[in-house]
N, C-alpha and C positions, 0 to 999 in steps of 0.2 A: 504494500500500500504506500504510495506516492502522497506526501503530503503537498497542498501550494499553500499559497499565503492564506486564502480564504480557509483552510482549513483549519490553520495556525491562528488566525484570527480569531473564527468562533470557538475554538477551546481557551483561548486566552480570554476571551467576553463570558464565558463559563465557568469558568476559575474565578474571575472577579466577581460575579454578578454569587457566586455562591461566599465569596470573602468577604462583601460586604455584607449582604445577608445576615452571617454569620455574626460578624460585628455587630450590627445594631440588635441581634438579638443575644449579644452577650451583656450589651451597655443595659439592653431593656431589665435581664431578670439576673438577678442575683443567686436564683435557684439553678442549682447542678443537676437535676431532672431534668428542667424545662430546657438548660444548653445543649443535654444530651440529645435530647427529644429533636429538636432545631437540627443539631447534629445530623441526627441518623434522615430528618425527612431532606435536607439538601443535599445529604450523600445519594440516596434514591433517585431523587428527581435527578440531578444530574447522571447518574449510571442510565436513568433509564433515558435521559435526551442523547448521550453520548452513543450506548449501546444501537439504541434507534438510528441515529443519524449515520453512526458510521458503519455496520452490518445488517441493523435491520432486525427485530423480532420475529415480523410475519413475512415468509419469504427473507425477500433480501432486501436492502435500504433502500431500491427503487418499488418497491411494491407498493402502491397508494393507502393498503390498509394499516401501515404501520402510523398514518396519519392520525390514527383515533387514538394513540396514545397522549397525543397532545392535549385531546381530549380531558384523559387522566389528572395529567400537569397542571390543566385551567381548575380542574376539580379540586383541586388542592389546594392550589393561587387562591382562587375566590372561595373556596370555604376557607383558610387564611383568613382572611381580609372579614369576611361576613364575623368570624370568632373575635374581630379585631385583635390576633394573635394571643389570646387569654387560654389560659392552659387547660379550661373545661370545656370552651369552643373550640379548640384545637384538637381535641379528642374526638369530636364530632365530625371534623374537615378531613381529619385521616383515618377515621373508617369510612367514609361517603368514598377517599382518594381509593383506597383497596377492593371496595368496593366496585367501584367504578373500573380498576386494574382490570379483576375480577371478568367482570362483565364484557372486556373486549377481548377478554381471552376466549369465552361463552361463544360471540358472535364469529370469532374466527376459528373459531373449530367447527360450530353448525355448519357455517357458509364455506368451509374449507379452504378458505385462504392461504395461503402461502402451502398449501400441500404439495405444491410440487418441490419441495427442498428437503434434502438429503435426508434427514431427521425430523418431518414433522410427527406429530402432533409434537414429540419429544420435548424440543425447542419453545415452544409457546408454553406448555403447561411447566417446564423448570423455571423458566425466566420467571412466569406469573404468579408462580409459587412465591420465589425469593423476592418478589416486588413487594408480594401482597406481608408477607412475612418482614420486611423491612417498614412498611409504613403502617403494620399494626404495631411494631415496635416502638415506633416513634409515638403511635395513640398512646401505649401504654406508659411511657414515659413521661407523657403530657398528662396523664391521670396521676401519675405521682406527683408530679409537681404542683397540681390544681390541690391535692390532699394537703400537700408542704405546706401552700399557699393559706389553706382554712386551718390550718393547723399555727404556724406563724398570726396570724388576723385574728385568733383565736387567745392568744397569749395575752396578762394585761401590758401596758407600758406598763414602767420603770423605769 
């Protein structure tokens, strides 16, 4: 695999866009759950745009249906955003994300998409597996941390 600059480019817009990320949601919570949790869901999200882009889940990276993975990615941006990144909505944005994982993995085994590749079904149900398995990780870490959080707000001052 032949890299060019556009290639070089979007992994570099990838790296940072998950660095910053990262940042403002270490500045946000002081909880070691919640950074965990941030952690593992932008580790995800980029394996799964990276694996996407450059191989391809369904079929190969030109195969249209690997498009509805982005799908996924939105599902998680905007449940994000709807939780306003709070660690009990956050629980909620990434079982809807696995979910949603889930589900295009559903529609491209019924519709047998990418079945012409060396390894199907194989290929779709292992990726889908460690997707779905990474962003319930992430949920569950985000329930620790919402627990951390009622538990801390719970305490009196002193």
């Amino acid at each position: 695999m032949a890299w060019d600059v556009v290639d070089f480019t979007v992994f570099g817009a990838m790296l940072l866009g998950v660095g910053v990320n990262y940042t403002l949601a270490k500045r946000k919570a002081d909880n070691t759950a919640y950074r965990f949790a941030v952690g593992v869901a932008l580790a995800a999200a980029f394996i799964l745009f990276w694996v996407n882009g450059a191989v391809g889940i369904i079929g190969d990276e030109s195969n249209h249906a690997n498009m509805m993975y982005f799908g996924v990615l939105a599902v998680g941006i905007i449940g994000a955003i709807i939780a306003r990144f709070q660690p009990h909505g956050m629980v909620r944005a990434l079982f809807a994300t696995a979910l949603a994982q889930a589900l295009v993995a559903v529609i491209a085994l019924i519709a047998g998409l990418g079945s012409t590749g060396p390894i199907w079904p194989k290929d779709i149900l292992i990726l889908t597996g460690l997707f779905i398995a990474l962003w319930l990780l992430s949920a569950r870490l985000f329930r620790k941390a919402a627990r951390e959080q009622l538990t801390a707000g719970a305490e009196p001052e002193g």
